[in-house]
N, C-alpha and C positions, 0 to 999 in steps of 0.2 A: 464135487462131493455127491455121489448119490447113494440111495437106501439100499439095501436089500430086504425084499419083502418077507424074509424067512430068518425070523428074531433066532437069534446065536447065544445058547443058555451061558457060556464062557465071555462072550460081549453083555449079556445082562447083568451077569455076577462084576465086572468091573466096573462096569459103569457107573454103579451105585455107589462105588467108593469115593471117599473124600479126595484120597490118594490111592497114585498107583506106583510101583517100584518098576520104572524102566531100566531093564537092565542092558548095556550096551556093550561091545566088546572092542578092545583093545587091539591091534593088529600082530600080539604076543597073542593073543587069545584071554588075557584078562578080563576080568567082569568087574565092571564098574555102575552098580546100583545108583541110581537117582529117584529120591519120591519124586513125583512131577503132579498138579491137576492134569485131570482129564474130562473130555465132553465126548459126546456120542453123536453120532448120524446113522441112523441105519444101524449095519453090523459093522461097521469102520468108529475106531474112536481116535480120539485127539490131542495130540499137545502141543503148544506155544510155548516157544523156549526163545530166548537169546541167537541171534544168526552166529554168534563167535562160538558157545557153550561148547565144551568139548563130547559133549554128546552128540554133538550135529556133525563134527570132525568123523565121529566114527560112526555114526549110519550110512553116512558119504562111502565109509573103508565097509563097510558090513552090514548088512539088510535084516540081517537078523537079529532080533532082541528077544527080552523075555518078560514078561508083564506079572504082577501080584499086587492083590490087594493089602495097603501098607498104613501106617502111620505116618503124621510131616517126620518124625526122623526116619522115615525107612524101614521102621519095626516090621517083618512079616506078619498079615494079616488072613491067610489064606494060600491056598494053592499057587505055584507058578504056571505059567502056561507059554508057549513061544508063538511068536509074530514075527512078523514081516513090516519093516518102517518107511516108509516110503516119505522125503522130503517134500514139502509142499511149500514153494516158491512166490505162486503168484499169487498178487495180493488181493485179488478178488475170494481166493481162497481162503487165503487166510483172516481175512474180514469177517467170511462167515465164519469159521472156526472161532475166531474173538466174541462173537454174538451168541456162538454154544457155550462158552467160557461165561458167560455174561449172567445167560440165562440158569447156570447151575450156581455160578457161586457167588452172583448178587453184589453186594457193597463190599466184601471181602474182596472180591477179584480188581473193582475198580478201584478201591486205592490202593492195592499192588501196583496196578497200570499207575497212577499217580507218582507213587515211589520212584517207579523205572522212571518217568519220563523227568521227574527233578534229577535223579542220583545218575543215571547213565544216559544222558545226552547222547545223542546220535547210533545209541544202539539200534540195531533195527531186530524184528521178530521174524521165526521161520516156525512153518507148521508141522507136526510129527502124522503123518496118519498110519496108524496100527491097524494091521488086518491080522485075525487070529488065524495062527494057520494048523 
């Protein structure tokens, strides 16, 4: 993960959100909305999802998504804007991404983490990184 030194006023405006609406597409071309948390580096922001989620199935089929700032049900909150999603794999990366997640959403986020780790045993996590394009 690295910075860019020239703050991206469309990566500012998301970032601040609680939630964001990743929206992913189907290989019909369907749009299938997910609120998701999100964390920042730089001008690259973040998400940690599930390695099965079927959102992960279709960034694999399509690199393109669309992002807005949203309520946890998905209620639009602002502007859409499209990005480029790019899997992140290794788990050193994804480490840091967990400590962005950590550092934004506090005791909220860890006993999420806690949930998953009682309720779905042997799930493992993959990382989203969003580049607005």
């Amino acid at each position: 993960m690295t910075s860019d030194p020239v703050s991206n006023p469309e990566v500012d405006r998301l970032a601040v959100s609680q939630y964001i609406s990743l929206t992913t597409y189907k290989k019909d071309g369907t749009a299938v909305p997910t609120p998701v948390w999100v964390s920042r580096a730089g001008n690259k922001l973040f998400v940690l999802t599930d390695a099965q989620a079927g959102k992960v199935k279709r960034i694999r089929n399509r690199g393109h998504v669309v992002l807005a700032p949203c309520d946890a049900r998905g209620g639009s909150q602002g502007a859409s804007v499209d990005a480029s999603a790019r899997l992140v794999e290794d788990l050193a990366e994804i480490a840091k991404i967990d400590t962005l997640h950590k550092a934004k959403y506090g005791i909220q986020y860890r006993a999420m983490g806690l949930f998953t780790k009682v309720f779905r045993r042997g799930s493992t996590n993959v990382g989203i990184e969003l580049t607005i394009v």
